[in-house]
N, C-alpha and C positions, 0 to 999 in steps of 0.2 A: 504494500500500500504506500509505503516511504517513499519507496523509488516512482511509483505512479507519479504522485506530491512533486518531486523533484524535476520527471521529466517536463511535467505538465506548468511548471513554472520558471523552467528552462525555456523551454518554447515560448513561453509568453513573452519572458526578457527579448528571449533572439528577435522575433516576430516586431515585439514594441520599438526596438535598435535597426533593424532593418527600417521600418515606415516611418522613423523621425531621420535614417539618413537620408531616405530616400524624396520626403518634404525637405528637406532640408537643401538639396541642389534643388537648383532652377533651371527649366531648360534651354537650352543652347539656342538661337537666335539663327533663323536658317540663315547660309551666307548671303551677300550683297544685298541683306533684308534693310528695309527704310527704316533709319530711327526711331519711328512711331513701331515698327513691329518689333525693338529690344524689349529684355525685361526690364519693368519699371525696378528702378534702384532698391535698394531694399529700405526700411523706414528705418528709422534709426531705435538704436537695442531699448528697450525698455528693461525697468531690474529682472535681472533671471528666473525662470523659475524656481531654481533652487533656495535664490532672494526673498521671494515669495513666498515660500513656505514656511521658511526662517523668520518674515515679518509675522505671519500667520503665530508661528509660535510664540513670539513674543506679544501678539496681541493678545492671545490666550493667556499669556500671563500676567500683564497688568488687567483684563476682567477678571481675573482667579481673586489676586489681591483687593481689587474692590468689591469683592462678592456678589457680583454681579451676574448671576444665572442665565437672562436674557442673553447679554453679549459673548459671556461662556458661548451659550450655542449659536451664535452668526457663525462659527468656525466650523460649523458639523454641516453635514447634508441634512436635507429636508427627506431626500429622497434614499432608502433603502440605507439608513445607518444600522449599523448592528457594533456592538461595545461589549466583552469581557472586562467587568471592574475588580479592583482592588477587595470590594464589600458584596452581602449579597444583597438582590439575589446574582445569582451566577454570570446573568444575562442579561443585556439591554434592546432591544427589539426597538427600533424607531425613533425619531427627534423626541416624541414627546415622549418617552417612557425616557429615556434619559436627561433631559428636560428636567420632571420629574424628580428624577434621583439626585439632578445636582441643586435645585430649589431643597431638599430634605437635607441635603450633607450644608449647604453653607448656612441655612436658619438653625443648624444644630450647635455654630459657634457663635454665639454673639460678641464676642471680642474680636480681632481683629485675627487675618488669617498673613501670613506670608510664603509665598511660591518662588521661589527658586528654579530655574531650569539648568542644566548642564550637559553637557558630550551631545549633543544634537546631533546625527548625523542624515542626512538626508541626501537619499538618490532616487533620481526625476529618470522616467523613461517614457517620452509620446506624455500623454494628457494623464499618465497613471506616475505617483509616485508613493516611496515608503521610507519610513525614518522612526530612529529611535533615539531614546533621551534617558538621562536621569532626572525624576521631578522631586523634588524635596518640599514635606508642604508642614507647617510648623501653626499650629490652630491655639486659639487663646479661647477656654471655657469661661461659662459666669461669673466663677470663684478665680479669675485670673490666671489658676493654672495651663500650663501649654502643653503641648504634647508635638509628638514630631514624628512624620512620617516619612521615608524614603522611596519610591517606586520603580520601576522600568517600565517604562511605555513603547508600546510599538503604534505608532498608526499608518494609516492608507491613506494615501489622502487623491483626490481625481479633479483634472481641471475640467470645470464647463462654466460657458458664456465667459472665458476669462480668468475666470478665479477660483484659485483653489479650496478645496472644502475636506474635512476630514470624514472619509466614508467609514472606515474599521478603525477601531483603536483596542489594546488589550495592554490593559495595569494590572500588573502583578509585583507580589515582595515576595525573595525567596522564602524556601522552609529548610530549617536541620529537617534532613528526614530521620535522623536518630530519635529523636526529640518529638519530632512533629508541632514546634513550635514556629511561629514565623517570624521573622528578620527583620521587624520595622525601619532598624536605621541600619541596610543593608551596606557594607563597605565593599569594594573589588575585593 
């Protein structure tokens, strides 16, 4: 089944590397063709998409820090999200089930919350990309006390009409499996 998994996402990389090379040349301009039949210039670069995803996650992180749930999900699709969280339940199904769950987790701190992102790495292939991070998220209860979490995130993120949106995400903290306890403020 692994090897399935692997082929079948082998192929998708190659396939998505082929069609953004292949967008990506322009074509040749038959000879002693009139100026009007060259190609128009190209427009000039706008930020990368890689840039792009990187604003993306930074924008995600000053709404984290203003607890702000709304603008949290500007960054998700509207359309066929699905989310593995850090809590349960196990599963997120949709904008608004997750929606939802981040209205529940940030009215559960009434002090002030701070997000940290770190190790970003993000690779864009054609209009699909994927990228993982360290998020550190540090929560202030009633009584003042804080607490502090550590995670690894993965998400998907896919461009349409322009901009990029996050379609799959999965937060998890290790576990000792001797123990079967979990790792909150997980180190390399």
């Amino acid at each position: 089944m692994n090897s399935v998994r692997r082929l079948t996402a082998a192929m998708v990389v190659s396939f998505g590397m082929l069609g953004a090379a292949n967008a990506a040349t322009p074509p040749a301009a038959a000879p002693g063709a009139s100026p009007a039949a060259q190609p128009a210039a190209a427009k000039p670069a706008g930020p990368s998409d890689k840039a792009q995803i990187e604003a993306l996650e930074k924008g995600f992180g000053a709404a984290f820090n203003a607890k702000d749930a709304s603008r949290i999900m500007s960054f998700y699709t509207h359309d066929g999200l699905f989310v593995f969280d850090v809590g349960p339940p196990r599963e997120h199904v949709g904008w608004a089930d997750y929606k939802k769950d981040w209205d529940g987790f940030l009215g559960s701190f009434p002090g002030p919350v701070v997000f940290k992102l770190s190790e970003l790495s993000v690779t864009v292939v054609g209009p699909v990309a994927y990228g993982h991070s360290i998020q550190s998220i540090t929560t202030t209860a009633k009584d003042g006390s804080t607490s502090e979490l550590v995670v690894r995130v993965t998400d998907v993120y896919r461009k349409a009409g322009g901009h990029w949106k996050i379609v799959q995400e999965h937060v998890s903290i290790p576990v000792d499996t001797d123990t079967m306890k979990p790792d909150p403020l997980s180190k390399p």
